[in-house]
TIDREN-304549 format. One line per field, with one value per residue (C-alpha): x negated, y negated, z negated; residue in one letter; chain. Coordinates in Angstrom, 1 decimal. Layout:
N
px <- X, ...
py <- Y, ...
pz <- Z, ...
aa <- A, ...
ch <- A, ...
//
This chain:
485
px <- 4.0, 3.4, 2.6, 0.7, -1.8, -1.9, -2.5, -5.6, -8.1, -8.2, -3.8, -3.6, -4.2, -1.0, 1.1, 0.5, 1.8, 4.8, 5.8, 5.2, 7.2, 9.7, 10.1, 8.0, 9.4, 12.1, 14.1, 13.8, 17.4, 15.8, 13.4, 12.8, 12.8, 11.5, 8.4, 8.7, 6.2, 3.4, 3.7, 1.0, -1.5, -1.2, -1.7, -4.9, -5.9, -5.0, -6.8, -10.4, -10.0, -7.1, -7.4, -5.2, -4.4, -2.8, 0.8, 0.0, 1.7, 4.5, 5.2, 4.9, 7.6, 9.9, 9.6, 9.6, 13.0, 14.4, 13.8, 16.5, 19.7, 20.1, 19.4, 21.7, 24.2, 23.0, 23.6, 27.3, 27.7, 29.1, 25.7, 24.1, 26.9, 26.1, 22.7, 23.2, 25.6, 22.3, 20.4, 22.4, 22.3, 18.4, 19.1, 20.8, 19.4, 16.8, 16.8, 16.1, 19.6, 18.0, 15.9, 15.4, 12.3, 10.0, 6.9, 3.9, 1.6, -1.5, -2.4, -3.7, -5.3, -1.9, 0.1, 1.9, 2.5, 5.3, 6.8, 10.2, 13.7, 15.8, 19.4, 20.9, 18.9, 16.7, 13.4, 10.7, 8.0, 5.6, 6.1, 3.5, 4.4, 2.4, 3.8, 4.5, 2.8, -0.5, -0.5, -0.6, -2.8, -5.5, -4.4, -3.8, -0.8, -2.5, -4.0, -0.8, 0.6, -1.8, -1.8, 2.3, 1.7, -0.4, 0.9, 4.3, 2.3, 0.3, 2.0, -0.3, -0.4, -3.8, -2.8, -0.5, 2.9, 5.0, 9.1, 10.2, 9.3, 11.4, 11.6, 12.7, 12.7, 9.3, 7.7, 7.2, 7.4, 5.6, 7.4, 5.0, 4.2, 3.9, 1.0, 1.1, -2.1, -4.7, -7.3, -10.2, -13.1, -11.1, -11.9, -15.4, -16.3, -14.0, -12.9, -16.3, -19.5, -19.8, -19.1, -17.1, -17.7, -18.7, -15.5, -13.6, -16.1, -15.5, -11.3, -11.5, -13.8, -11.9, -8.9, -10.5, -11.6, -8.3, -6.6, -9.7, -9.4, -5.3, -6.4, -9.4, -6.3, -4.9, -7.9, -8.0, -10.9, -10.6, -13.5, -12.2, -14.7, -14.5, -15.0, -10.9, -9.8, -8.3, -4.6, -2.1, -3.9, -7.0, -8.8, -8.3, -5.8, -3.9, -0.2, -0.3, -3.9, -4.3, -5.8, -4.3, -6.5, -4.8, -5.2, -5.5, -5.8, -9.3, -8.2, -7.9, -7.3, -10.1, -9.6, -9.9, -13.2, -14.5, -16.5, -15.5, -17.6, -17.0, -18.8, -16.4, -16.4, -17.8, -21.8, -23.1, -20.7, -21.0, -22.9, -26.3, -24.3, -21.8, -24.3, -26.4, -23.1, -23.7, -20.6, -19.1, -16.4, -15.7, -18.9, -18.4, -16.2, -18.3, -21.2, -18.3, -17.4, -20.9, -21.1, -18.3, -19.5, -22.4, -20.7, -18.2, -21.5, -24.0, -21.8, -23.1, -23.5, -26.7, -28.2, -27.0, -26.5, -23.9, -23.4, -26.4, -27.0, -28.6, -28.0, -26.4, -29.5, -31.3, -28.8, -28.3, -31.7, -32.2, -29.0, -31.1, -34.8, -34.9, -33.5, -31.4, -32.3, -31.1, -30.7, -30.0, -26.2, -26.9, -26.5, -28.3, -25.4, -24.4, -27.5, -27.3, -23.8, -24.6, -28.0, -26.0, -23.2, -25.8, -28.4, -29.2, -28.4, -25.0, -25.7, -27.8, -24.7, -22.2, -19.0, -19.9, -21.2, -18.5, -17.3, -16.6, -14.4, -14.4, -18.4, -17.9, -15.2, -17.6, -20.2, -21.3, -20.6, -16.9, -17.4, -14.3, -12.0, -9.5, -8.2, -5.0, -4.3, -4.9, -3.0, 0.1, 0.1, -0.2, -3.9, -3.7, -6.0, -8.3, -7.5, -3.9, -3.5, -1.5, 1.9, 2.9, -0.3, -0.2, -3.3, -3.0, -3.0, -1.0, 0.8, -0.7, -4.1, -3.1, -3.6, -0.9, -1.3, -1.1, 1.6, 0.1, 1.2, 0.4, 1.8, 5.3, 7.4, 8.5, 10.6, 6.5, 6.4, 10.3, 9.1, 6.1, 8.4, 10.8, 7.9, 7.2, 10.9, 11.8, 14.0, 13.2, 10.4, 12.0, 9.7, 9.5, 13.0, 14.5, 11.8, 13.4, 16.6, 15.8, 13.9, 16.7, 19.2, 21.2, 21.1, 22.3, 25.4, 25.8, 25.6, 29.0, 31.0, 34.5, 35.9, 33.8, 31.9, 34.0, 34.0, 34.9, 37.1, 34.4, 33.1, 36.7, 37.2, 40.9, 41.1, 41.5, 38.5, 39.1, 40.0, 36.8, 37.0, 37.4, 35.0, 35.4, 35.2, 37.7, 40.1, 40.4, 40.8, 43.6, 45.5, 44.8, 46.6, 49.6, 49.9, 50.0, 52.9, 54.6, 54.7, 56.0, 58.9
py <- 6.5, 4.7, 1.5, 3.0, 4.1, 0.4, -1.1, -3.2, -1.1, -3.3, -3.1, 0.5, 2.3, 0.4, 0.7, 4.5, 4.4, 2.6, 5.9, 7.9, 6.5, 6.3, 9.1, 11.7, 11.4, 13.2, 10.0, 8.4, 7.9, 8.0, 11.0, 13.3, 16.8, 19.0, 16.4, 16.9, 19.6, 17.7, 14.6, 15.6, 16.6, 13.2, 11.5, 13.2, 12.5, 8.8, 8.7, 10.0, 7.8, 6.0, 7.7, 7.4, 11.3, 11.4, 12.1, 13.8, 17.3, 15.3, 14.1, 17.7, 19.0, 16.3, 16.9, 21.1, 20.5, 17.5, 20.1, 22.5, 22.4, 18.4, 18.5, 21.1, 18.9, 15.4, 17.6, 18.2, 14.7, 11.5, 10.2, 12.8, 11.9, 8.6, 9.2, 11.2, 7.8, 5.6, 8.7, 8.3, 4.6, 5.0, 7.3, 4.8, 4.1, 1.4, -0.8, -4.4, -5.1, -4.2, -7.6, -11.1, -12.2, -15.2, -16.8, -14.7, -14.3, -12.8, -10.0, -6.8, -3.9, -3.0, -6.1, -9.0, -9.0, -11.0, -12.0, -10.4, -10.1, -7.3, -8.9, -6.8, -8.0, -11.2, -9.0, -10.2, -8.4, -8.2, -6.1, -5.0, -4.3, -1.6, -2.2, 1.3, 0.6, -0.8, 2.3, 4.7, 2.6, 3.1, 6.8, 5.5, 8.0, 9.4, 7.3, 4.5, 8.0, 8.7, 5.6, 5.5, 8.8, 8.0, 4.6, 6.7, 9.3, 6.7, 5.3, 2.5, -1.3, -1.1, 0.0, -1.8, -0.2, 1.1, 0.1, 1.0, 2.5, 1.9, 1.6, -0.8, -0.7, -1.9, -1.4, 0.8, -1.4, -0.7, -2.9, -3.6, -5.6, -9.4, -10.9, -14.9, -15.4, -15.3, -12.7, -12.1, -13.0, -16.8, -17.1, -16.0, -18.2, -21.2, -22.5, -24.1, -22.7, -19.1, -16.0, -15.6, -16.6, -13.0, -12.7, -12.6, -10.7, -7.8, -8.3, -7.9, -5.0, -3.1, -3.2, -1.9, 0.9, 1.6, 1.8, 3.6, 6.3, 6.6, 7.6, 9.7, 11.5, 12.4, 13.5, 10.2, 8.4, 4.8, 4.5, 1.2, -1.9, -3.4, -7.2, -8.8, -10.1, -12.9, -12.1, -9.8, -6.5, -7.4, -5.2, -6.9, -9.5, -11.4, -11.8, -13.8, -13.5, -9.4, -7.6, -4.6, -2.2, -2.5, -1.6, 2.4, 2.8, 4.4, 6.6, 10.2, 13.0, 14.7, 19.1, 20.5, 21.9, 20.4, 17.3, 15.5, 13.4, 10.2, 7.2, 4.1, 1.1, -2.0, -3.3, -4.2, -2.1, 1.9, 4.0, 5.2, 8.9, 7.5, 5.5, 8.6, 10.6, 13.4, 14.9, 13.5, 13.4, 10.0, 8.0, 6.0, 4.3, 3.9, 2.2, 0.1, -1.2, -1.7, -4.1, -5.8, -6.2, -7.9, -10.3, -11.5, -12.2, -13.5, -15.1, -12.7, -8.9, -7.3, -6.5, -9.3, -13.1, -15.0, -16.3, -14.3, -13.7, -10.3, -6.6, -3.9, -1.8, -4.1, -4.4, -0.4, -0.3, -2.3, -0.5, 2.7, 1.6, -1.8, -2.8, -5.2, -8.4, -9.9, -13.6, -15.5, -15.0, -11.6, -10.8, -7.4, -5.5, -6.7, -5.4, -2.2, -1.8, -2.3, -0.8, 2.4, 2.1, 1.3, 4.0, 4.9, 9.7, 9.7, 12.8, 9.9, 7.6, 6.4, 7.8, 10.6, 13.2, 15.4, 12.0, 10.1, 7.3, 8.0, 7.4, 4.0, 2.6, 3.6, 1.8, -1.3, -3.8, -3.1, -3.6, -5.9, -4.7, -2.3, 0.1, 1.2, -2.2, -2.8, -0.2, -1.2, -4.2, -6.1, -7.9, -11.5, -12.4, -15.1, -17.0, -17.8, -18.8, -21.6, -20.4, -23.6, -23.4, -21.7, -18.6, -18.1, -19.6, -21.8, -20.4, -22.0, -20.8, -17.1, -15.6, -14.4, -10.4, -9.9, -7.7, -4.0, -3.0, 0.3, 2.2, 4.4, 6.1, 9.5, 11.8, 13.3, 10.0, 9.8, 12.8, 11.0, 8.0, 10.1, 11.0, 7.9, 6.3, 8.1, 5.0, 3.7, 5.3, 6.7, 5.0, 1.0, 1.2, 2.3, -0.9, -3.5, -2.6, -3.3, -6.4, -7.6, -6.9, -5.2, -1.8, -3.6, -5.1, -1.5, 0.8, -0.3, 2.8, 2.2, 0.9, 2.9, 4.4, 6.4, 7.9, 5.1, 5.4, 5.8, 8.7, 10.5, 12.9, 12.9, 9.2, 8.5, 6.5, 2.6, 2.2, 0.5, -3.3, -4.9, -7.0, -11.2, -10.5, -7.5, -9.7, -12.5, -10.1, -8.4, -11.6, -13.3, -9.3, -10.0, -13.8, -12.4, -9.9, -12.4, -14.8, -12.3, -11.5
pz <- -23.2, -19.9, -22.3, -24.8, -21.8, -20.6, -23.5, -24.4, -26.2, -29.6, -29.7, -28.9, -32.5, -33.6, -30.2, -30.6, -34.7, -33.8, -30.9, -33.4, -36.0, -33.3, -31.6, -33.5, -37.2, -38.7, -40.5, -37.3, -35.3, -31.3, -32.7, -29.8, -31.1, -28.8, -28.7, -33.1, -33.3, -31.8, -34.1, -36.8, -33.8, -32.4, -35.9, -36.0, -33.0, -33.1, -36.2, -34.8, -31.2, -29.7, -26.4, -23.2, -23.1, -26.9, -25.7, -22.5, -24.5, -25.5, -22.2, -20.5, -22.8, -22.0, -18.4, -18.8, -20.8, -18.5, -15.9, -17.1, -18.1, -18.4, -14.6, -14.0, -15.9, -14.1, -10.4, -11.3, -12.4, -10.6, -10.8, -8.5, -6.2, -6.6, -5.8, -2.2, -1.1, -1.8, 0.1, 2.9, 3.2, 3.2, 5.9, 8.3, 11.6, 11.8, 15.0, 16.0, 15.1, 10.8, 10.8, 11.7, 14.0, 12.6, 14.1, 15.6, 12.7, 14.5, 17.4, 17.1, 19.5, 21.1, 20.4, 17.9, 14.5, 13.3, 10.0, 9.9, 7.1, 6.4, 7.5, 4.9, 1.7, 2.5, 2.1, 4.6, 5.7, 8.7, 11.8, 13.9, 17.4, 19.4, 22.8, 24.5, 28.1, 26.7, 24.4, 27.0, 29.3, 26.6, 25.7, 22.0, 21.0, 18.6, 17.0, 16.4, 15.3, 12.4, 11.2, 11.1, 9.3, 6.8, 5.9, 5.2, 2.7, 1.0, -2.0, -3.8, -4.7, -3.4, 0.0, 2.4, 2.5, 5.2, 4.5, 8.3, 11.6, 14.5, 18.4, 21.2, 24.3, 25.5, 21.4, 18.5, 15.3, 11.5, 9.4, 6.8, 3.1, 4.2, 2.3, 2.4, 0.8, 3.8, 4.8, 2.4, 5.1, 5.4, 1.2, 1.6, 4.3, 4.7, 0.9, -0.2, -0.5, 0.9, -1.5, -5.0, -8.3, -10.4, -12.0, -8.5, -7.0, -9.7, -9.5, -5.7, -5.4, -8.5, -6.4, -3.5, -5.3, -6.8, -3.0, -2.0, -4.9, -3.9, -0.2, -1.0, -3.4, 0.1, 2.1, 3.9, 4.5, 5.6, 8.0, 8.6, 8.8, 5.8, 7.3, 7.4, 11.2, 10.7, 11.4, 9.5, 10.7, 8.5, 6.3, 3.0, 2.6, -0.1, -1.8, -5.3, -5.8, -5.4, -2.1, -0.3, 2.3, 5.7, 9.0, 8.9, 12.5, 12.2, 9.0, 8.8, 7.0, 6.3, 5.8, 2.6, 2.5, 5.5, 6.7, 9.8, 12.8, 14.7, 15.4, 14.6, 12.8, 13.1, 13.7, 9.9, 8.0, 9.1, 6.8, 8.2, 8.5, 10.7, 12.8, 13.2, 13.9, 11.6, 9.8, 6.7, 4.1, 2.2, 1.6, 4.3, 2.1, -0.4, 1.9, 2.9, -0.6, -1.4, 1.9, 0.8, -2.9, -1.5, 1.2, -1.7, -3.9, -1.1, 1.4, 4.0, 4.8, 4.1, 7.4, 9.3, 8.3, 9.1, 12.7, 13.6, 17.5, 17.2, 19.3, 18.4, 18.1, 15.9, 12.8, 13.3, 13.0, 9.6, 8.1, 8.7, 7.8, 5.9, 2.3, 1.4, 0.2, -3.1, -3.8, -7.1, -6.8, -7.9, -11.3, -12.7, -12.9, -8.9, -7.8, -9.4, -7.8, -4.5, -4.6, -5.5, -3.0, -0.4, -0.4, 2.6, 1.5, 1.1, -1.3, -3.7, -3.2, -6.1, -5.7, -3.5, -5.9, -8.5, -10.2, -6.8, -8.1, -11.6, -11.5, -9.5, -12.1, -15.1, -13.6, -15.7, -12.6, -14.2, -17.7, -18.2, -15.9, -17.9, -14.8, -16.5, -16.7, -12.6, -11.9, -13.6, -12.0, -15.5, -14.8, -13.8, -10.6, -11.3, -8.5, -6.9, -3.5, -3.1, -1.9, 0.0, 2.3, 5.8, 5.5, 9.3, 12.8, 14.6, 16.9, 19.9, 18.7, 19.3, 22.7, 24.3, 26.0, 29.4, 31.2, 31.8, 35.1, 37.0, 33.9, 33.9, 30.9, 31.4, 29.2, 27.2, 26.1, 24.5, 22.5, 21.2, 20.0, 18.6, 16.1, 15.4, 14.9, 11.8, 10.3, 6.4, 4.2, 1.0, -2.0, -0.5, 0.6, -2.7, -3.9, -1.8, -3.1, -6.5, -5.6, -3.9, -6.7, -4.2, -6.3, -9.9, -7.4, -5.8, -8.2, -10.1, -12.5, -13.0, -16.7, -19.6, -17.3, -15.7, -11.8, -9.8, -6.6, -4.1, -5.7, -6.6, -3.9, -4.3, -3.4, 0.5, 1.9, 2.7, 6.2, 7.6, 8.3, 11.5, 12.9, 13.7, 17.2, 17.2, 14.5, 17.8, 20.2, 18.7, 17.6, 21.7, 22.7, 20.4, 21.2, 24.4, 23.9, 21.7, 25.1, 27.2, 25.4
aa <- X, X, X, X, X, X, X, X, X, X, X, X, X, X, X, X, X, X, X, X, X, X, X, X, X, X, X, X, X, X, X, X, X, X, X, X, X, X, X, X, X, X, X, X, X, X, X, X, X, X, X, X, X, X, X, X, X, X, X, X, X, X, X, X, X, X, X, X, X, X, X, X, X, X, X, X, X, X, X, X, X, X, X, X, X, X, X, X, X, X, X, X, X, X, X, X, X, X, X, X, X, X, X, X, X, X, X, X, X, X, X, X, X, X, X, X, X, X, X, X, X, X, X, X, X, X, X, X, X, X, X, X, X, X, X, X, X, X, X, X, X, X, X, X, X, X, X, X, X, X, X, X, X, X, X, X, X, X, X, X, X, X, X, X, X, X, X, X, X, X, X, X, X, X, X, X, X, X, X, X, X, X, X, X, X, X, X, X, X, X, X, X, X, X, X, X, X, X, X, X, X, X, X, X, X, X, X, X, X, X, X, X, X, X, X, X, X, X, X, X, X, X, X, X, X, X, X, X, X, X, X, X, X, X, X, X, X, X, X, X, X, X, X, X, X, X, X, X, X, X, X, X, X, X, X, X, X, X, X, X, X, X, X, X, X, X, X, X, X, X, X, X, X, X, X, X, X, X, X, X, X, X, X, X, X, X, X, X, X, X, X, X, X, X, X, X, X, X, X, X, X, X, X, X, X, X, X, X, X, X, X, X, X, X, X, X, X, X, X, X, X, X, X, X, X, X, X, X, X, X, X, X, X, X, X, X, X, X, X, X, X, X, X, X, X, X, X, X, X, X, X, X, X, X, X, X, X, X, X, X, X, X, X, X, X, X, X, X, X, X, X, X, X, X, X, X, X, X, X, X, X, X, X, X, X, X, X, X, X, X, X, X, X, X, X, X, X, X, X, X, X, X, X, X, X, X, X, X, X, X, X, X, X, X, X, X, X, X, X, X, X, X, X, X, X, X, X, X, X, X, X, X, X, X, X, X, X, X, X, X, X, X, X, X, X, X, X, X, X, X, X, X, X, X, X, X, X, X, X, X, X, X, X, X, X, X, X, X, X, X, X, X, X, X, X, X, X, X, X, X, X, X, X, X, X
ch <- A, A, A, A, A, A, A, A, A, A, A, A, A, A, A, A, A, A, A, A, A, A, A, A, A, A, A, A, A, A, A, A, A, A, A, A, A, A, A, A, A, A, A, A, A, A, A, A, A, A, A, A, A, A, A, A, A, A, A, A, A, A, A, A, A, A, A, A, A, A, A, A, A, A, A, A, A, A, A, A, A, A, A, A, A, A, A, A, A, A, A, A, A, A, A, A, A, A, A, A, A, A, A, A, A, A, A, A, A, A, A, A, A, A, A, A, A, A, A, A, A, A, A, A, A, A, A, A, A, A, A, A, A, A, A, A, A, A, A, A, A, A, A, A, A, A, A, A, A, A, A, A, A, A, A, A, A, A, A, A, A, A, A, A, A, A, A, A, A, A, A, A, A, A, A, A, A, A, A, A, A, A, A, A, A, A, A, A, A, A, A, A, A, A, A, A, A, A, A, A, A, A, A, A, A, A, A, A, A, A, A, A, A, A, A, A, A, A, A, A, A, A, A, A, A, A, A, A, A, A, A, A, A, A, A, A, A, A, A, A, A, A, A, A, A, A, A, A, A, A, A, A, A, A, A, A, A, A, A, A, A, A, A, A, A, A, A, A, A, A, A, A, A, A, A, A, A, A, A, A, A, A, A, A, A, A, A, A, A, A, A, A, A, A, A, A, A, A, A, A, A, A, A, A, A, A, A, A, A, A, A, A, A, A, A, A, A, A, A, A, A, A, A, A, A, A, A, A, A, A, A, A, A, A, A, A, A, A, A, A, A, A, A, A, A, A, A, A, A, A, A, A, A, A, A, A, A, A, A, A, A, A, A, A, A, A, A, A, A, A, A, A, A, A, A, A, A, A, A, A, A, A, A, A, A, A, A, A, A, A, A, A, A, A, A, A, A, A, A, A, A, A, A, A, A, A, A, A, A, A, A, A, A, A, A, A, A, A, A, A, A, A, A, A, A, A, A, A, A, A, A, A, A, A, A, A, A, A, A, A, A, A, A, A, A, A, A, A, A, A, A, A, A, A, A, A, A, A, A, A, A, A, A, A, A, A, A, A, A, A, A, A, A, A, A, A, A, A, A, A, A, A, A, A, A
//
């Protein structure tokens, strides 16, 4: 079913004969009978439109019936045992002992971010080091908090992930997805002339809306600027030629029902609401995206050109009173877009009224982009970076932090770290493992398929292995004896 949905409009109409032929007819083998009685509804339907949502019943019955006794039966099985061994693996302690340490790969508000690799399975990753003095010299607790917090809920290809979250003794450490690819402000500015070809433009900004739907799903609105730092704790950045949102430091969950207030982001990219610090709910995020759609296209944000030497108070001032300007980079369809993302009312403003995202994907901007598609993972960027270039700064080019002094731990702030060193996050841990092949070694049944020994209860654990060092030591203690006698 998950197929049929991504499939390309003009291929679909036969994709969806061949399921039913499959799994909805009575002389077929692998027919799924409790899904039988909906087979000549779907027909019909298939018939008058190939939609998305033909075997949405189908696929409720299947989980309703999945649900019952055949898990009841999996729960007494070998398999569910098998499943709480990997759960408690997952559940291992995490410390600096889990990874390898690579080459600073930027610097952030509370300290480094370096590449990093999972000793275990050769996964590398980049960890972001908040170190624990300079947090509470700036009274940031709560805010390295929420972001740990909602990196961990958020689940989406469209959104940075968070694998682990660990202490040491002088850091707390978000191990995040590494993206090689560079930040998305270095490809605007700094590989030819400024801005994207149309075709990018669209790719990037469809992506961003995808990560931006997944967090407004969870309340969360980003807030975040939407210009990229150039280091790994950039807005926007790149692995294989598609973009992730990053840096949630500024995010927040927003109450059901309610609108929230706060004046952050950065000159040239808050909405007019947020400048003028009235409340609001998620169209920040949506003035953000239309920024960004026009930087990608122009080369330049709309209130502010490049390299411009201009106050604070003067580009607030044109975000709240002057239009944006419109060059012939534009097509029709980009200057509908961000004339629509970028009104000034957020009540006026696409994606903020009853359709939010829906109404921005349907836009005509994103004619060609098929979003089932995207959010499988099955559409190919238009552009690659190249994997054997560097996309960040020499070492030597990063400034180094200075020592906080004046600043003491007590035992208040071991209970804030304990809330933040909860070990491996379920969902990109369980990934890693299949990435790494380590579960298709692991996960081995005995001959058949049959219960193998360290799942038989009535078998006696194998003794634990001794280490190199402890091997040495006990054969120096016996050449020892062996000499005395």
């Amino acid at each position: 079913m998950e197929d049929y949905e991504v499939t390309p409009d003009e291929k679909r109409k036969s994709r969806g004969e061949q399921i039913i032929k499959t799994f909805l007819s009575k002389q077929s083998p692998q027919r799924v009978d409790i899904a039988e009685v909906f087979a000549e509804r779907c027909r019909e339907n298939l018939e008058l439109s190939p939609c998305k949502e033909i075997f949405s019943e189908c696929r409720k019955a299947a989980h309703e019936y999945l649900s019952g006794a055949p898990f009841a039966d999996y729960q007494n099985s070998m398999y569910f045992d098998r499943f709480l061994q990997w759960k408690m693996l997952e559940r291992q302690p995490i410390t600096k002992d889990t990874f390898r340490q690579y080459r600073v790969l930027g610097k952030g508000g509370f300290g480094e971010v370096c590449a990093c690799q999972v000793r275990a399975t050769g996964k590398m990753y980049a960890c972001k080091k908040l170190e624990k003095k300079r947090i509470k010299k700036r009274k940031g607790e709560s805010m390295a908090l929420n972001e740990k917090q909602i990196l961990e809920k958020v689940n989406s290809r469209f959104v940075v992930s968070l694998a682990y979250a660990y202490e040491t003794k002088d850091a707390l450490c978000l191990v995040l997805t590494i993206m090689n690819g560079g930040d998305l402000k270095f490809h605007i500015y700094n590989m030819g002339t400024p801005g994207f070809e149309k075709d990018r433009v669209q790719f990037y900004a469809a992506q961003i809306c995808c990560g931006l739907e997944h967090l407004h799903r969870e309340s969360i609105v980003y807030r975040q600027n939407l210009k990229c730092a150039h280091n790994q704790l950039m807005s926007f950045y790149f692995a294989a030629g598609h973009i992730r949102i990053s840096d949630l430091g500024l995010a927040i969950k927003v109450p059901d029902g309610e609108n929230i207030r706060g004046r952050v982001g950065t000159v040239g990219y808050m909405a007019p609401e947020v400048i003028n610090n009235e409340k609001y709910a998620m169209s920040p995020d949506w003035w953000g995206l239309g920024c960004l759609v026009y930087e990608m296209t122009a080369g330049r944000l709309p209130f502010r050109a490049r390299k411009e030497r201009v106050k604070r108070e003067e580009v607030e001032r044109r975000v709240q009173e002057e239009e944006e300007e419109y060059n012939d980079k534009f097509t029709e369809d980009a200057k509908a877009i961000c004339r629509m993302l970028l009104t000034k009312d957020p009540k006026q403003r696409l994606g903020c009224n009853v359709d939010r995202a829906v109404g921005v994907k349907a836009h005509s901007f994103f004619k060609n982009i098929n979003f089932k598609r995207m959010e499988a993972g099955i559409v190919e960027p238009p552009f690659v970076p190249d994997p054997r270039a560097v996309y960040c700064k020499d070492v030597l080019d990063i400034e180094q932090f200075s020592t906080v002094k004046g600043v003491n731990l007590d035992q208040t702030d071991n209970d804030f770290y304990s809330k933040f060193a909860t070990g491996s996050v379920s969902i990109p841990w369980q990934n890693e493992m299949i990435e790494t092949e380590c579960f298709r070694d692991l996960n081995v049944f005995g001959p058949q398929g049959t219960r193998p020994p360290d799942l038989d209860c009535n078998q006696p654990p194998e003794p634990p292995r001794r280490s190199l060092l402890d091997r040495i030591f006990r054969r120096h203690v016996s050449e020892q004896h062996s000499r005395a006698r």
